[in-house]
N, C-alpha and C positions, 0 to 999 in steps of 0.2 A: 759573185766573187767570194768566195770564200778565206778569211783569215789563219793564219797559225796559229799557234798556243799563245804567244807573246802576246800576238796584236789584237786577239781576243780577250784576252786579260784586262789589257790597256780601255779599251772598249768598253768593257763589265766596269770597271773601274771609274770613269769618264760619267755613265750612265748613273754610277750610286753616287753618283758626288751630288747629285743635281740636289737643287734646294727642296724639292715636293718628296723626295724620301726621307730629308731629316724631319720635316714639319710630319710626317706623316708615323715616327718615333713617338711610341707612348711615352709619355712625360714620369718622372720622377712620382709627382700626384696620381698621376692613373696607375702606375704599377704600385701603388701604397695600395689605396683604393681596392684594386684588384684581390691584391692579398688579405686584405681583412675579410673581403666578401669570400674568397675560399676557405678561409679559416672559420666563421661561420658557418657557409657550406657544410665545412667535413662537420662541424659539432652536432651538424643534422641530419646527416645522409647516412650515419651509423656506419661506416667509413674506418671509424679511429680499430685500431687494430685489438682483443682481448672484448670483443664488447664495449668499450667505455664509451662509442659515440653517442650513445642514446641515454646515458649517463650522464656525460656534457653538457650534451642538450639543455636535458632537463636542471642541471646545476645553473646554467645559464641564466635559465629564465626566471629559478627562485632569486638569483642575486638581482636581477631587473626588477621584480617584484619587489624585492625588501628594500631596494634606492628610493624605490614611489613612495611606499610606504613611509620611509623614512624623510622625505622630501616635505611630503604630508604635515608629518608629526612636527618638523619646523620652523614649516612653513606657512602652512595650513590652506584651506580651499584659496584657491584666485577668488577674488573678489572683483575680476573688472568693470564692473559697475559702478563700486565705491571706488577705484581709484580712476575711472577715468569720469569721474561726477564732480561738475566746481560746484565749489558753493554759489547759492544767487546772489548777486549784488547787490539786492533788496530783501530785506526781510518785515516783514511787516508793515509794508506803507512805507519804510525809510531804506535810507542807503545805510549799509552795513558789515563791511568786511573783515572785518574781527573774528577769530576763531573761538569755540565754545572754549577752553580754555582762556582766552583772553580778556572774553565777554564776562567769565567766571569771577577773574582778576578783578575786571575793572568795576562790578558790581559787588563785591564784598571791601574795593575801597570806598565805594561812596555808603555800604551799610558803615564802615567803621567811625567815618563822620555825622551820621546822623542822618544821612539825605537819603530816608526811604525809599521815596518816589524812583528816583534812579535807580536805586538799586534792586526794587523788584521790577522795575520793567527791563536791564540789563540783565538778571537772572531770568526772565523767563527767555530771553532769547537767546541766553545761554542753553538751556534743554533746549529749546528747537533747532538751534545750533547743532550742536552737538548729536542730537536723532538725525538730523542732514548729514553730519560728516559720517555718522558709522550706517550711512545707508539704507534708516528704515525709513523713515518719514520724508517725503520729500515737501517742502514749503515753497512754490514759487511767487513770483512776485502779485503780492493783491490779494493773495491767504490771508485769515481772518485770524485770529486767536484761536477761537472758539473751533470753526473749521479743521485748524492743527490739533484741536484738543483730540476731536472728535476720530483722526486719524490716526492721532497716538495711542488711542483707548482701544482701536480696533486691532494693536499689536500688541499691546498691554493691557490687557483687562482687567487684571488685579488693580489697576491703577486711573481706572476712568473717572472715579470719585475727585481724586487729587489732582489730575491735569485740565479735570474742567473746573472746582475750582482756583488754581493758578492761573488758567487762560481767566477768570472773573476778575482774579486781583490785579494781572496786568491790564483788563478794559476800565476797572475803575480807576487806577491807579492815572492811565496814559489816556483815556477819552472821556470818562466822566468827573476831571478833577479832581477825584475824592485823592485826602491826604493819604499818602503810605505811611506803613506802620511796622512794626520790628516784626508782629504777628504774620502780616504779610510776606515778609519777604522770607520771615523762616518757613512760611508754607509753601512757597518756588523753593525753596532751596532744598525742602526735604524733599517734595516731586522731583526733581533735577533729579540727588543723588539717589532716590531709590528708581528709577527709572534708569539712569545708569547702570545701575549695577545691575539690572537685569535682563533677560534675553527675550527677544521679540518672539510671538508663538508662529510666526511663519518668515520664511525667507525671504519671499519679493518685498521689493521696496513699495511703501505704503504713497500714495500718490495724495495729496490735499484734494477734495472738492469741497470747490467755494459754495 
């Protein structure tokens, strides 16, 4: 049976209404999509009219370069080691979740009253602290003093003299009873900051062996 004009129409009509032709309409998304991939495209296929495609191009990809570059300069390397590294919950035989700064805090109030003993064994867990949080040293729980010294000296060498003995005055100070003293604690404190201030001779994190 063949139809007329009209009722063919009707028909054609009928047929595109159905619901698997609208679903089957690229989306607002995909024809976005689309068009940045062609405009792409032509910057690369040397396409653009006068020569300039290959000029595009390459403009393109300096300004991609100069973003990294720039992302770099503000950002600086990822570090996902240090930020996705907690501190341990123990540090030295004890529980301790104080950060190097706050360890810093609390051990130059107990220097200001007099109470050595605190205060050099709170300063040296501040350096240890502190080399945990920026990623070089790692201290887990059952690490020794000594042991961290010996790990911190293998990323600071200029500084092996001064962290082993710091790690001496925090074992006398905290297992041999011996009294703390002003000397004491301004010798953690000078290890601290000149270790702080300066830059470990390699990148991977230094692991403690006991």
């Amino acid at each position: 049976m063949t139809p007329d004009a009209d009722e063919a129409r009707r028909w054609a009509e009928r047929e595109l209404s159905d619901r698997a032709y609208e679903i089957a309409q690229p989306t607002p998304f995909d024809r976005a999509a689309r068009a940045i991939g062609d405009f792409f495209a032509g910057l690369f296929d040397g396409q653009v009219s006068g020569g300039w495609g290959s000029a595009l191009a390459v403009i393109a990809v300096i300004v991609v370069v100069v973003l990294i570059i720039v992302a770099f300069a503000i950002w600086g390397r990822p570090r996902l080691t240090r930020r996705s590294h907690r501190a341990a919950a123990t540090l030295f035989g004890e529980a301790e979740g104080r950060s190097a700064a706050e360890l810093r805090r609390d051990a130059a109030s107990h220097a200001g009253r007099g109470e050595w003993d605190a205060a050099v064994v709170l300063r040296f867990r501040a350096l240890a602290r502190g080399l945990d949080e920026r990623g070089i040293v790692d201290a887990p729980p059952g690490a020794t003093v000594h042991s961290f010294a010996r790990a911190a000296g293998r990323r600071f060498p200029g500084s092996i003299d001064d962290l082993d003995a710091a790690a001496a005055a925090f074992d006398d100070v905290r297992y041999l009873r011996r009294p703390g003293t002003s000397d004491l604690y301004r010798r953690v404190v000078d290890t601290d900051d000149a270790v702080s201030a300066q830059r470990p001779t390699q990148d991977a994190r230094e692991a403690v062996t006991r």
